[in-house]
C-alpha positions in Angstrom: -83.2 -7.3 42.1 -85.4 -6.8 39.2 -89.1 -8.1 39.6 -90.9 -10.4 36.9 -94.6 -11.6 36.6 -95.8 -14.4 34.4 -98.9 -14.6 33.5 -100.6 -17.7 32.3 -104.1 -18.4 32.0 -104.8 -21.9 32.9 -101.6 -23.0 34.4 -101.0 -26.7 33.9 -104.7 -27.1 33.2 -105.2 -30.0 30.6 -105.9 -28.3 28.0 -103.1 -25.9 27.9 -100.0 -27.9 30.2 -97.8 -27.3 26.9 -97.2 -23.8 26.7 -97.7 -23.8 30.9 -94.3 -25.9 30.7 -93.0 -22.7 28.8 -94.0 -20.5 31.2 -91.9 -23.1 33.5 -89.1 -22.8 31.5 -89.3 -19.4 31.0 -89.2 -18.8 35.1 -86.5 -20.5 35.7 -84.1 -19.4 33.4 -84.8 -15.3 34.7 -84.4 -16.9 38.1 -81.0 -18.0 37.0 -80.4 -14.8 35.5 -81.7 -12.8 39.3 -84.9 -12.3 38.5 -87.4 -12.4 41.5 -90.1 -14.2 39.9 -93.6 -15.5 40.4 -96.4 -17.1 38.2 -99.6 -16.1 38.2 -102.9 -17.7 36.8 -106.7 -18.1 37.2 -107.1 -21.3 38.0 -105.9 -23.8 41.2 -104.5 -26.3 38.9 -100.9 -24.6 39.0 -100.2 -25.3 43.0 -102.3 -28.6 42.9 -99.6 -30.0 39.9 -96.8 -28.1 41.5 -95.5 -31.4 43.5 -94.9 -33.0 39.4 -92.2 -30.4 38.9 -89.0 -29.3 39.6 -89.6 -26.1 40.3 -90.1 -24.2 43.4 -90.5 -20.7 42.5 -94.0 -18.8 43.9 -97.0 -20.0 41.6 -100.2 -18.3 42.8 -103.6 -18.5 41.6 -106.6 -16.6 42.1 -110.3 -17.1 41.2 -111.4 -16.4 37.5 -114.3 -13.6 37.4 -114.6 -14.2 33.5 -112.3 -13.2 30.7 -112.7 -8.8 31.0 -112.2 -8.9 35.1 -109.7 -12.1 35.1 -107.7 -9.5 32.9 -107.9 -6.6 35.1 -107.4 -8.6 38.1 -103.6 -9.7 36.8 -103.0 -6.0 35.7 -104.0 -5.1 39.2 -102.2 -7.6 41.1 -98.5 -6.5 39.1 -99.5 -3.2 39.8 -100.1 -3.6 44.0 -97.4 -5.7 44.4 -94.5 -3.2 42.4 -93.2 -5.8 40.0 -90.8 -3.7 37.5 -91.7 -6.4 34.8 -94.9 -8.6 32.9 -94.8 -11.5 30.9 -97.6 -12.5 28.9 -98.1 -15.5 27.0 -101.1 -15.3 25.2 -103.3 -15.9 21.8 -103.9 -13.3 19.4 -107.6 -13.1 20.3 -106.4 -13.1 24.6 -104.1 -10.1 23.7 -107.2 -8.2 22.4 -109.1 -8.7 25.2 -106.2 -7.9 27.4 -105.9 -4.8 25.6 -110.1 -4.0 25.8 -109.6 -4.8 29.8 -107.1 -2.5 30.4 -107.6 0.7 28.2 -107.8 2.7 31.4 -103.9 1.5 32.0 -102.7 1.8 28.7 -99.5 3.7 30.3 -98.5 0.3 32.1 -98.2 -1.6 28.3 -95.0 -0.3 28.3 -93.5 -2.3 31.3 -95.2 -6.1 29.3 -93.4 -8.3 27.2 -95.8 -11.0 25.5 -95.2 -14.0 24.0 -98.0 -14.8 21.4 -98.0 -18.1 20.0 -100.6 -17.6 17.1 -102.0 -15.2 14.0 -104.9 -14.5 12.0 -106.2 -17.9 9.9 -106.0 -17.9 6.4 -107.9 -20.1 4.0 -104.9 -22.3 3.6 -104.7 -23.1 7.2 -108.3 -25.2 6.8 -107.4 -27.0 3.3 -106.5 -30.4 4.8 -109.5 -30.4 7.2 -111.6 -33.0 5.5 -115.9 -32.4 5.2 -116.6 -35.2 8.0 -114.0 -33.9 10.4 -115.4 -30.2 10.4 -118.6 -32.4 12.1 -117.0 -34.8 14.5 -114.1 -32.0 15.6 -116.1 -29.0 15.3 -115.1 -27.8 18.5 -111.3 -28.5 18.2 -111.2 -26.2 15.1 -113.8 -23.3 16.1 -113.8 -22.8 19.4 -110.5 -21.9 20.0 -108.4 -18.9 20.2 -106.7 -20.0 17.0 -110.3 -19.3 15.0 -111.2 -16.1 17.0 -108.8 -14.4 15.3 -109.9 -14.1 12.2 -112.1 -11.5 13.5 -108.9 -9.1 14.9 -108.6 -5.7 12.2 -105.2 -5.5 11.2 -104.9 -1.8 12.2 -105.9 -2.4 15.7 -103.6 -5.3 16.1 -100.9 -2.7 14.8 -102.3 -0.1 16.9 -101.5 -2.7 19.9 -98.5 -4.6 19.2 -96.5 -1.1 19.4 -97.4 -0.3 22.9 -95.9 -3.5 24.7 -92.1 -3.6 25.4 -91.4 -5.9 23.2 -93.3 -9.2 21.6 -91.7 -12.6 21.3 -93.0 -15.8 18.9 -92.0 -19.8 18.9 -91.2 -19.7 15.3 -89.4 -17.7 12.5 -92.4 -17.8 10.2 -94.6 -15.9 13.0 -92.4 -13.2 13.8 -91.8 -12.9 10.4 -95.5 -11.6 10.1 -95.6 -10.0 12.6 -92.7 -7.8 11.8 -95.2 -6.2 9.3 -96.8 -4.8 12.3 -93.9 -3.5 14.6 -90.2 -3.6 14.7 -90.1 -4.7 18.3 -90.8 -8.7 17.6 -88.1 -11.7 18.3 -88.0 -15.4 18.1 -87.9 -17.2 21.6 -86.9 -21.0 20.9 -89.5 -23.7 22.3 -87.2 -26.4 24.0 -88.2 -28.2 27.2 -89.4 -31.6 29.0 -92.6 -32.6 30.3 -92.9 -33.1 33.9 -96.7 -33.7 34.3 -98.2 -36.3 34.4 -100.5 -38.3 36.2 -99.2 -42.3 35.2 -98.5 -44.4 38.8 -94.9 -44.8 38.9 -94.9 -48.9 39.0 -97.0 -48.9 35.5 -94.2 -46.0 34.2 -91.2 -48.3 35.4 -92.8 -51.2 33.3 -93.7 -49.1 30.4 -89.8 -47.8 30.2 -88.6 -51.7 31.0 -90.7 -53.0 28.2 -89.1 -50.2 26.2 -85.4 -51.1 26.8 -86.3 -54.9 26.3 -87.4 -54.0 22.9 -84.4 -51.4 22.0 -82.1 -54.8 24.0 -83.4 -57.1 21.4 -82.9 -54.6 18.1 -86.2 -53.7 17.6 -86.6 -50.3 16.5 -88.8 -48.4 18.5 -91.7 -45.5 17.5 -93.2 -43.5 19.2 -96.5 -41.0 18.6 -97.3 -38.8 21.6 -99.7 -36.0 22.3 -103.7 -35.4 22.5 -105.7 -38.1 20.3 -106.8 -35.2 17.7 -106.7 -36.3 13.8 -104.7 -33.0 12.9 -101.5 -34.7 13.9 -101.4 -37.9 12.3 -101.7 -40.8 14.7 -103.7 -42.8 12.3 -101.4 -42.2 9.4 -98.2 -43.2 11.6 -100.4 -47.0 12.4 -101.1 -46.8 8.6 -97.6 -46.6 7.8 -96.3 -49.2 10.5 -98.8 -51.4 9.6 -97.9 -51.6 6.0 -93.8 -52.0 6.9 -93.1 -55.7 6.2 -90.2 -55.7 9.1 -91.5 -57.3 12.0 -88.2 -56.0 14.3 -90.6 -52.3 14.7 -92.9 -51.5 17.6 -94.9 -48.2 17.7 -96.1 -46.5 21.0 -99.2 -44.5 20.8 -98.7 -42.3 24.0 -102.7 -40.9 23.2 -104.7 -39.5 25.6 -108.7 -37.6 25.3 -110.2 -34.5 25.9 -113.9 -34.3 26.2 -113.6 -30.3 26.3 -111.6 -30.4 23.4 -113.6 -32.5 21.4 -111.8 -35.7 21.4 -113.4 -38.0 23.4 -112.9 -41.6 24.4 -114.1 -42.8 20.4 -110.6 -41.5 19.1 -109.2 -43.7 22.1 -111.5 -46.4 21.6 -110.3 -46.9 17.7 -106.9 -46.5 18.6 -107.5 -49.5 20.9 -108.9 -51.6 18.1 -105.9 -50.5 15.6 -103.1 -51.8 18.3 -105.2 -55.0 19.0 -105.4 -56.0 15.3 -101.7 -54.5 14.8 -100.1 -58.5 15.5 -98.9 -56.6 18.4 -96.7 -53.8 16.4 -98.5 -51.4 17.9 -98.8 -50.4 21.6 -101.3 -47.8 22.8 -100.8 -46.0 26.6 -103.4 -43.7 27.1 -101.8 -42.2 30.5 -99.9 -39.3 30.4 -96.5 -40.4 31.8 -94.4 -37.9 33.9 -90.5 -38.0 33.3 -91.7 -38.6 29.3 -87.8 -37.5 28.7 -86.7 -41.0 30.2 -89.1 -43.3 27.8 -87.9 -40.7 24.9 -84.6 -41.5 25.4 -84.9 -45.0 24.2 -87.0 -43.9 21.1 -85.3 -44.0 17.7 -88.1 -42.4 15.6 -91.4 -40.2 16.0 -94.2 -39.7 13.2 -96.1 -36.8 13.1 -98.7 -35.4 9.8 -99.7 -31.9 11.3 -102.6 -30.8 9.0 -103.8 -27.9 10.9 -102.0 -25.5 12.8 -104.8 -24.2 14.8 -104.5 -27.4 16.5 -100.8 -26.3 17.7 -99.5 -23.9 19.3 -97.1 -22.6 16.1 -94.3 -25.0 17.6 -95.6 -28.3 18.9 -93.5 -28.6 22.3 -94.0 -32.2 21.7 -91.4 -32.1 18.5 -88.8 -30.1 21.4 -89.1 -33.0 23.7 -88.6 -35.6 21.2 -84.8 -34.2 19.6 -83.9 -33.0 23.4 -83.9 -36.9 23.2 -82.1 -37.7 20.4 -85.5 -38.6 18.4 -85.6 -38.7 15.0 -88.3 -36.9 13.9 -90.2 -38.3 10.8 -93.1 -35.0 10.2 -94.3 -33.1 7.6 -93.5 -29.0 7.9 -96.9 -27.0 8.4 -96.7 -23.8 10.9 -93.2 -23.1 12.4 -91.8 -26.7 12.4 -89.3 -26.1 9.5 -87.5 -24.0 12.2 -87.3 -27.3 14.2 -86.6 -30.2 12.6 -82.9 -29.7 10.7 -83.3 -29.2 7.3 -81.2 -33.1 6.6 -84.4 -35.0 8.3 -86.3 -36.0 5.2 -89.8 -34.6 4.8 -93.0 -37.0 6.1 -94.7 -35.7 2.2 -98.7 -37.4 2.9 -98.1 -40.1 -0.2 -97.9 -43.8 1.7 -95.8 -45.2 -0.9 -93.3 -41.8 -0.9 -93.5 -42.1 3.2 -93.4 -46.0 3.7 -89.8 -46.0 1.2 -88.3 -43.1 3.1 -89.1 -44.4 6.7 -87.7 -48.2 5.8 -84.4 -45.9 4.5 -84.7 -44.2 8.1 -85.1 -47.5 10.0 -82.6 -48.7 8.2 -79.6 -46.3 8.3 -80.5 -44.7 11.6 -76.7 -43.8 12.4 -76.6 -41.6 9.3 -80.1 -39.4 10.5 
């Protein structure tokens, strides 16, 4: 039976539960397949949040020394315990250091498959950033992997990229690039549902009630979920519900903070004020809820404006969860999201008058979408 490890770095942490549901995904299906498999990550978080999911495959943890010895300590650990196989999911500035803390082993690269969900910023990446938001979200757009890698040499990543088995990306458009660098790159499809969650199941069952009372009546129901950041339009999906005459609409904002990330409980606090002077066409939950795929199911559209793509991991997972569902999605195209959404889902374009005409024609032929 052929042996896999999975490496993920902050395993259902916060911050990074998205691409950990990947790594969930990713398990299960080389289970399926006879894979003997077993996550591994730095933090305690992954068997703490295990009782959320339906999963029951080993997840072990062990203590993070810092980036260099966290790095060597996984490459260790696959290496005592004889698994055949790696995989990695990583940024392009964690592969580097991955690389740096392992040059002794550079033999065992060979027997690692990554997934890297990110490249090298350009200029165009930062355009839509407005001046005040570079102040208030500072952290959200420097200090993250996304940024570091401007500072990566393209020879070295080249250099790298050709000693792994083979290197998977979420979108078209990123294995695309980095195609330029090795032959040995694929696409590996995002697609899965959130199980995490921390929302008390009596408030969930009232939230999805309240839901099917609205969708019983004919209202049509919107949804935007995900971290409260600016970069994916929440306040331009109130902005466009609140200038839709209909009254039959409701939009959930499913928003929750993260001080760490730089969005704190101000971005909450306005989104509170928005829904209370919405005339109740607005609804903001700021818990994350755990079977999201059962309050999806009653959703007819989702509005998203992405305007930076270091603020996503190439393929927002959120986008996956929302068609597994049925979900119209109503978004604009930046990163790897034109391999997502089909092609016959009109385009969310940034101009309110453009947007507000093509989502009434949305709301009101929702059959034909």
């Amino acid at each position: 039976m052929p042996s896999t490890l999975i490496i993920v770095r902050s395993f259902f942490s916060k911050r990074v539960s998205a691409l950990s549901r990947v790594a969930v995904e990713i398990a299960s299906a080389l289970n399926k397949k006879g894979h003997s498999v077993e996550i591994l990550t730095d933090i305690n978080a992954g068997q703490k949040n295990k009782k959320h999911l339906d999963f029951h495959l080993p997840i072990k943890s062990m203590k993070n020394f810092g980036i260099l010895r966290t790095y060597r300590e996984f490459l260790k650990y696959f290496k005592i315990n004889n698994f055949q196989h790696m995989f990695l999911h990583t940024s392009l500035i964690g592969l580097i250091f991955f690389s740096i803390a392992n040059f002794r082993n550079f033999n065992q690269l060979k027997n690692i498959t990554i997934l890297i969900y990110n490249y090298k910023p350009q200029i165009n990446d930062f355009k839509q950033i407005r001046p005040k938001e570079y102040l208030l979200y500072w952290k959200r757009i420097f200090l993250r992997n996304f940024f570091y890698g401007a500072f990566v040499p393209k020879f070295i990543l080249r250099f790298l990229l050709k000693k792994f088995k083979h290197i998977y990306t979420p979108s078209e458009r990123l294995t695309g690039i980095y195609a330029n660098y090795t032959k040995n790159v694929s696409t590996l499809n995002f697609g899965i549902n959130n199980k995490l969650g921390s929302i008390k199941t009596s408030e969930e069952n009232k939230l999805l009630d309240d839901i099917k009372a609205y969708k019983k009546s004919g209202t049509t129901v919107l949804v935007h979920a995900g971290l409260a950041t600016p970069f994916r339009g929440w306040k331009y999906a109130t902005s466009l519900v609140g200038n839709i005459n209909n009254q039959n609409i409701i939009l959930y904002l499913l928003l929750y903070a993260d001080s760490d990330e730089g969005i704190s409980e101000i971005d909450i606090n306005l989104a509170k004020k928005i829904a209370k002077n919405s005339n109740n066409k607005i609804i903001l939950v700021t818990e994350p809820v755990i079977n999201i795929d059962k309050i999806l199911s009653y959703v007819d559209i989702a509005i998203y404006q992405y305007r930076y793509i270091g603020d996503i991991p190439e393929c927002p997972l959120t986008i996956n969860e929302l068609q597994n569902q049925g979900v119209i999605v109503f978004s604009n195209r930046l990163g790897g999201l034109s391999d997502m959404i089909p092609s016959e889902i009109p385009i969310l374009s940034g101009d309110m008058n453009q947007d507000l005409k093509t989502l009434c024609a949305i709301i009101n032929d929702l059959v034909s979408f």
